[in-house]
VEXMAR-887121 format. One record per residue: residue number from 1; x, y, z of N, C-alpha, C in turn; residue in three letters. Coordinates in Angstrom, 2 decimals. Layout:
<recs>
rec pos NUM | nu X | nv Y | nw Z | cau X | cav Y | caw Z | cu X | cv Y | cw Z | code Ala
...
</recs>
This chain:
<recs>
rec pos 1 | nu -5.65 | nv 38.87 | nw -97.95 | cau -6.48 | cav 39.90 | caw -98.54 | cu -7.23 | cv 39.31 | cw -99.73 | code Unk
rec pos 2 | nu -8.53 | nv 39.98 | nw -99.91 | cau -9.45 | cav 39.34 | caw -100.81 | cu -8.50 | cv 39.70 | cw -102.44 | code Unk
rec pos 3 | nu -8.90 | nv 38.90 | nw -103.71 | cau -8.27 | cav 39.66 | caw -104.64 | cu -8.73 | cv 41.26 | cw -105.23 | code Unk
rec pos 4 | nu -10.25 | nv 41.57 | nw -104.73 | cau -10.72 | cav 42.60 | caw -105.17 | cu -9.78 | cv 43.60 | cw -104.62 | code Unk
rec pos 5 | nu -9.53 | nv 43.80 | nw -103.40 | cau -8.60 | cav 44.55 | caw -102.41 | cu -7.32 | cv 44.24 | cw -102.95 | code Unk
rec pos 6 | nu -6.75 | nv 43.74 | nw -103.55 | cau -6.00 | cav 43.61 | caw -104.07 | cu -5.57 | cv 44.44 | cw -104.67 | code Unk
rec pos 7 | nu -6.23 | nv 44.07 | nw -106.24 | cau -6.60 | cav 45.13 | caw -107.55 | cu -6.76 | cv 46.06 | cw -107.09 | code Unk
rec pos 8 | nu -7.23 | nv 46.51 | nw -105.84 | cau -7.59 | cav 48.02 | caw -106.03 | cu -6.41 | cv 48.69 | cw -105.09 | code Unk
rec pos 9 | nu -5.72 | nv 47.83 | nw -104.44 | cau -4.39 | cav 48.98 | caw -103.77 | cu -3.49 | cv 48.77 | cw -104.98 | code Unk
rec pos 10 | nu -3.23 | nv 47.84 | nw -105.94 | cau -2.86 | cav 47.93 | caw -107.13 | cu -2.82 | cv 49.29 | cw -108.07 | code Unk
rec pos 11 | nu -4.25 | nv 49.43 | nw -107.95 | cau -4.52 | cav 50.40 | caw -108.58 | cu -4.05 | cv 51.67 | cw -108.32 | code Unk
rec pos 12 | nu -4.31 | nv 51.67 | nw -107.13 | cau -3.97 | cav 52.94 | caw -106.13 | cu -2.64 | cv 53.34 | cw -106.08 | code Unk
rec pos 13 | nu -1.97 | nv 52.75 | nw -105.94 | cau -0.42 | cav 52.40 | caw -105.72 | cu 0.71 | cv 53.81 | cw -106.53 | code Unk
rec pos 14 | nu 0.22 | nv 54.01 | nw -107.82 | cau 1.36 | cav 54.51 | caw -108.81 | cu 0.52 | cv 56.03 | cw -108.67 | code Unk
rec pos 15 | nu -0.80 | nv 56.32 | nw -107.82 | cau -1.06 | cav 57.45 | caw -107.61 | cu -0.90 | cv 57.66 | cw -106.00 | code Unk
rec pos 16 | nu -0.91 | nv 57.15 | nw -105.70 | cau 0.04 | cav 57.29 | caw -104.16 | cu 1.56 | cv 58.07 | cw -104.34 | code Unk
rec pos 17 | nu 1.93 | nv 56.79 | nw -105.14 | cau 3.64 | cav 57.42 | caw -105.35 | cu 3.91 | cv 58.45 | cw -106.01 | code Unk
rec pos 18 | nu 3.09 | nv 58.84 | nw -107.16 | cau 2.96 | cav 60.15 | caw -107.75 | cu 2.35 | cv 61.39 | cw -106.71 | code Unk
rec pos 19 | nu 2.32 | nv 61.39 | nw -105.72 | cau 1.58 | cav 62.12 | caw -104.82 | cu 2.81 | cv 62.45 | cw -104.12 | code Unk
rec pos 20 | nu 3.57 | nv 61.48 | nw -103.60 | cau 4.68 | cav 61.39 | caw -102.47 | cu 5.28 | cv 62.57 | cw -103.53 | code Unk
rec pos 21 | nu 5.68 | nv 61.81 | nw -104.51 | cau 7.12 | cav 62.59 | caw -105.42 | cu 6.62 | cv 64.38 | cw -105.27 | code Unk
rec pos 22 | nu 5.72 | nv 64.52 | nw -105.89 | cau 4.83 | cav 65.73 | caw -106.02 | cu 5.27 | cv 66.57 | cw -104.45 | code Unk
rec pos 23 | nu 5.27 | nv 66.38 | nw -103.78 | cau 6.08 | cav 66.72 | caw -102.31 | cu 6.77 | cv 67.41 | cw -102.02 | code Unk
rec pos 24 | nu 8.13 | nv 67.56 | nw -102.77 | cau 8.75 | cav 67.46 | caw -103.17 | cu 9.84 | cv 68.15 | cw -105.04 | code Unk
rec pos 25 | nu 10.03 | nv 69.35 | nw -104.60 | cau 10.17 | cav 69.35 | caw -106.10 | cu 11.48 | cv 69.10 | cw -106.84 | code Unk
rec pos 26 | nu 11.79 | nv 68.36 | nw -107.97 | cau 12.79 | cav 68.02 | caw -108.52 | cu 12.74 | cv 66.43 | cw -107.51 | code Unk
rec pos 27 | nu 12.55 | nv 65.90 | nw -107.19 | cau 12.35 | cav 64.62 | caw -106.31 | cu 12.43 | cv 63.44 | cw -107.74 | code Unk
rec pos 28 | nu 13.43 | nv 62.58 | nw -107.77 | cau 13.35 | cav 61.72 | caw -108.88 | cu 12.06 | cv 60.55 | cw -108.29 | code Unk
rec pos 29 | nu 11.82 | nv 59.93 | nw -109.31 | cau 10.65 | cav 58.70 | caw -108.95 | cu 11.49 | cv 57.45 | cw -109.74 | code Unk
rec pos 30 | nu 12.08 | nv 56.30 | nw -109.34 | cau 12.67 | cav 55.24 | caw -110.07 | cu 11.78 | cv 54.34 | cw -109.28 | code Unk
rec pos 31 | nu 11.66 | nv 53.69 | nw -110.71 | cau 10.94 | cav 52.46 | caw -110.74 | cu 11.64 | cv 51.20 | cw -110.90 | code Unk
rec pos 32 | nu 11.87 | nv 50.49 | nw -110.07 | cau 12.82 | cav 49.22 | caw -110.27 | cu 12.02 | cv 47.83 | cw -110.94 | code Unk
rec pos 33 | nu 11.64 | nv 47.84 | nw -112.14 | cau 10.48 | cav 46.78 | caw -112.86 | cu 11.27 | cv 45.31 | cw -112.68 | code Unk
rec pos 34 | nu 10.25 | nv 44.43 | nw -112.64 | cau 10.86 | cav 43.30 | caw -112.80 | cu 11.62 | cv 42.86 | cw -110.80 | code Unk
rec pos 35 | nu 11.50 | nv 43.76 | nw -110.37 | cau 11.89 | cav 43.34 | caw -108.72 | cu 11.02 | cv 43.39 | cw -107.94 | code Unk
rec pos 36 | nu 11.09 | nv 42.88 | nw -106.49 | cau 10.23 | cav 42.89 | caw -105.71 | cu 10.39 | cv 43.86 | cw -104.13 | code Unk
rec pos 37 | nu 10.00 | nv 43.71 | nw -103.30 | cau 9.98 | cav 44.49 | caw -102.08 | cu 11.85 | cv 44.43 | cw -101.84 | code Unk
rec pos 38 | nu 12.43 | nv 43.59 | nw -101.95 | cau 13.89 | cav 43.80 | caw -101.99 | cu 15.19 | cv 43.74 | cw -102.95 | code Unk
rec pos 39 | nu 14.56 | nv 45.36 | nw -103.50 | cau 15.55 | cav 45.59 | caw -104.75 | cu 16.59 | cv 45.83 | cw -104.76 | code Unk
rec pos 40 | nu 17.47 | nv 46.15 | nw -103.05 | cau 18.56 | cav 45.91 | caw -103.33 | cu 19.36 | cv 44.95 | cw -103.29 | code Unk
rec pos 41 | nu 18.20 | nv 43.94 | nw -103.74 | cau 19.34 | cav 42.71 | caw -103.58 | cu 19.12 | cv 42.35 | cw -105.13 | code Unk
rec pos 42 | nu 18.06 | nv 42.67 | nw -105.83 | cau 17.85 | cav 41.98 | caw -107.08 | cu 18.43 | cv 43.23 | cw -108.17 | code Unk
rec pos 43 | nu 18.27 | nv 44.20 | nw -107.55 | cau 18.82 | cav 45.56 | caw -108.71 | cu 19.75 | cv 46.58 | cw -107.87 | code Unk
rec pos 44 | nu 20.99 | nv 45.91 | nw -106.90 | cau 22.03 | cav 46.48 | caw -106.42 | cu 22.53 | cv 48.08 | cw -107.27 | code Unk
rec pos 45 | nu 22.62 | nv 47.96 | nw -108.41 | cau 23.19 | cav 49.12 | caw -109.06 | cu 21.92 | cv 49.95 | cw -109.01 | code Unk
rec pos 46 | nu 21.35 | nv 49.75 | nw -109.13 | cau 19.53 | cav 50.79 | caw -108.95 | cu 19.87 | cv 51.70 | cw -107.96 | code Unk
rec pos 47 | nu 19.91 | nv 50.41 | nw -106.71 | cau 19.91 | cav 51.33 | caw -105.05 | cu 21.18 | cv 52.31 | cw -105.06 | code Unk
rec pos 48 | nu 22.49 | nv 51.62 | nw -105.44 | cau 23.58 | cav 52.38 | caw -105.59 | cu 23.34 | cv 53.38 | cw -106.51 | code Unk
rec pos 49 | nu 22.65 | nv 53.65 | nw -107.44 | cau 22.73 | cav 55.05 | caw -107.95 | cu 21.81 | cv 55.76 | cw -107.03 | code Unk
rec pos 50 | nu 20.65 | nv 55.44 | nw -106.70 | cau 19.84 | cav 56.37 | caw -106.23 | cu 20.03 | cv 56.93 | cw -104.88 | code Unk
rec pos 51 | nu 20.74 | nv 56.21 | nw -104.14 | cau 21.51 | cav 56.26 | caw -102.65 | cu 22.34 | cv 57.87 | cw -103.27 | code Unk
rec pos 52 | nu 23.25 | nv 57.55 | nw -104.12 | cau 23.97 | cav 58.89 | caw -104.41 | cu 23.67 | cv 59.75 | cw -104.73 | code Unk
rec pos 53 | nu 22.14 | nv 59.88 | nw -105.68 | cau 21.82 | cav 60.82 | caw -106.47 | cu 21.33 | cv 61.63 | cw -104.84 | code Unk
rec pos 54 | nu 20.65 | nv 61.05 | nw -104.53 | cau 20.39 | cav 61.65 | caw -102.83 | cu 20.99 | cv 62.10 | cw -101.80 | code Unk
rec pos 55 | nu 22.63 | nv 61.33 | nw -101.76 | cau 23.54 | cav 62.01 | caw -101.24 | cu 24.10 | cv 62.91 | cw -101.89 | code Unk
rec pos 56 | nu 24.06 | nv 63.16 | nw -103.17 | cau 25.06 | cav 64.17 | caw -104.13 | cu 23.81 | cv 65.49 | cw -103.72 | code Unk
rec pos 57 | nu 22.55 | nv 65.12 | nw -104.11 | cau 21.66 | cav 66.59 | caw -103.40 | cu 21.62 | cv 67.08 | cw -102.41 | code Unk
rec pos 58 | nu 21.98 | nv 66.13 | nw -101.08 | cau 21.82 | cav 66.65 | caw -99.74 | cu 22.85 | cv 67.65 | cw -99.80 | code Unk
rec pos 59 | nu 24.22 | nv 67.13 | nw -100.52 | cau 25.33 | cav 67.74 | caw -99.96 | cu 25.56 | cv 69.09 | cw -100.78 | code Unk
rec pos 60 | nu 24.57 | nv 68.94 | nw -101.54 | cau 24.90 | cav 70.39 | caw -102.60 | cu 24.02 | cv 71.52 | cw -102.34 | code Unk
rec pos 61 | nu 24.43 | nv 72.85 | nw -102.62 | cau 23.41 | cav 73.54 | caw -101.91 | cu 22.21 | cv 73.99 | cw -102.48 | code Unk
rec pos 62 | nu 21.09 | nv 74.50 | nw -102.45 | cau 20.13 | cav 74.39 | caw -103.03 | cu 20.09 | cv 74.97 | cw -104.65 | code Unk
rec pos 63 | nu 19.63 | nv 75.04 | nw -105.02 | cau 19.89 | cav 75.93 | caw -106.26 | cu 18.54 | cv 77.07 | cw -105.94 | code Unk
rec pos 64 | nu 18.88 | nv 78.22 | nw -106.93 | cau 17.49 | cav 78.86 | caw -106.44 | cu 17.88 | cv 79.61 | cw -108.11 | code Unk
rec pos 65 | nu 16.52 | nv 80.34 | nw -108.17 | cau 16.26 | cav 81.09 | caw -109.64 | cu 17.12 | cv 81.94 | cw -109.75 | code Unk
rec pos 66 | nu 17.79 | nv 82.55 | nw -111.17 | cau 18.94 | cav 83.28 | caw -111.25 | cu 17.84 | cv 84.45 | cw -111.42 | code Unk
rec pos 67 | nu 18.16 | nv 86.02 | nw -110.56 | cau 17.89 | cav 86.94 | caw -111.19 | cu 17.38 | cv 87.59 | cw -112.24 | code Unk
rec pos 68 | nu 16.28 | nv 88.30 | nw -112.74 | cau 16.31 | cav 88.58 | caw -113.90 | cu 17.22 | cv 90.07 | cw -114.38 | code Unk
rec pos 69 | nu 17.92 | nv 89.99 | nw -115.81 | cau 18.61 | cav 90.40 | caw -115.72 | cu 17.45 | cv 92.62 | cw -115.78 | code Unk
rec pos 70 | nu 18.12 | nv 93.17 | nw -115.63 | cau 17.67 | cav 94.64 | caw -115.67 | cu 17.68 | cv 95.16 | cw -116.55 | code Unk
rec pos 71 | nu 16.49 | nv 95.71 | nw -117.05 | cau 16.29 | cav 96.42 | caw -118.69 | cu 16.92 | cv 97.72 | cw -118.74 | code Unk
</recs>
C-alpha cells in the first residue's frame, strides 16, 4: 500500500472503532498501546481481563432502568 493510503486508514481507524463501540451500549473500548495485531501474546493480562469482562456480561442478566418512584 502506497504511504498516503496508509495515513489515511490510519486516520480512519479510531473513528471506525468509535462507531463499532457506539453499537452497542455500555460496550467497553480497550486499547492495548504499545502492541501489535497479536496482543495476546504481548499483553496476555489485557486479553484475560477483557475475555471476562465479556463473559461476566453475557452471563449476567441485563440490567434495565429502575422505576420511577410514585408521587
Amino acid at each position: 500500500m502506497s504511504k498516503d493510503l496508509v495515513a489515511k486508514l490510519e486516520k480512519a481507524w479510531p473513528t471506525a472503532q468509535q462507531a463499532l463501540v457506539g453499537l452497542r451500549p455500555q460496550t467497553p473500548h480497550l486499547l492495548a498501546t504499545g502492541s501489535d495485531h497479536y496482543v495476546q501474546l504481548h499483553d496476555p493480562d489485557l486479553t484475560i481481563a477483557a475475555v471476562r469482562l465479556v463473559a461476566d456480561r453475557a452471563s449476567s442478566p441485563p440490567r434495565t432502568a429502575s422505576p420511577s418512584p410514585s408521587p
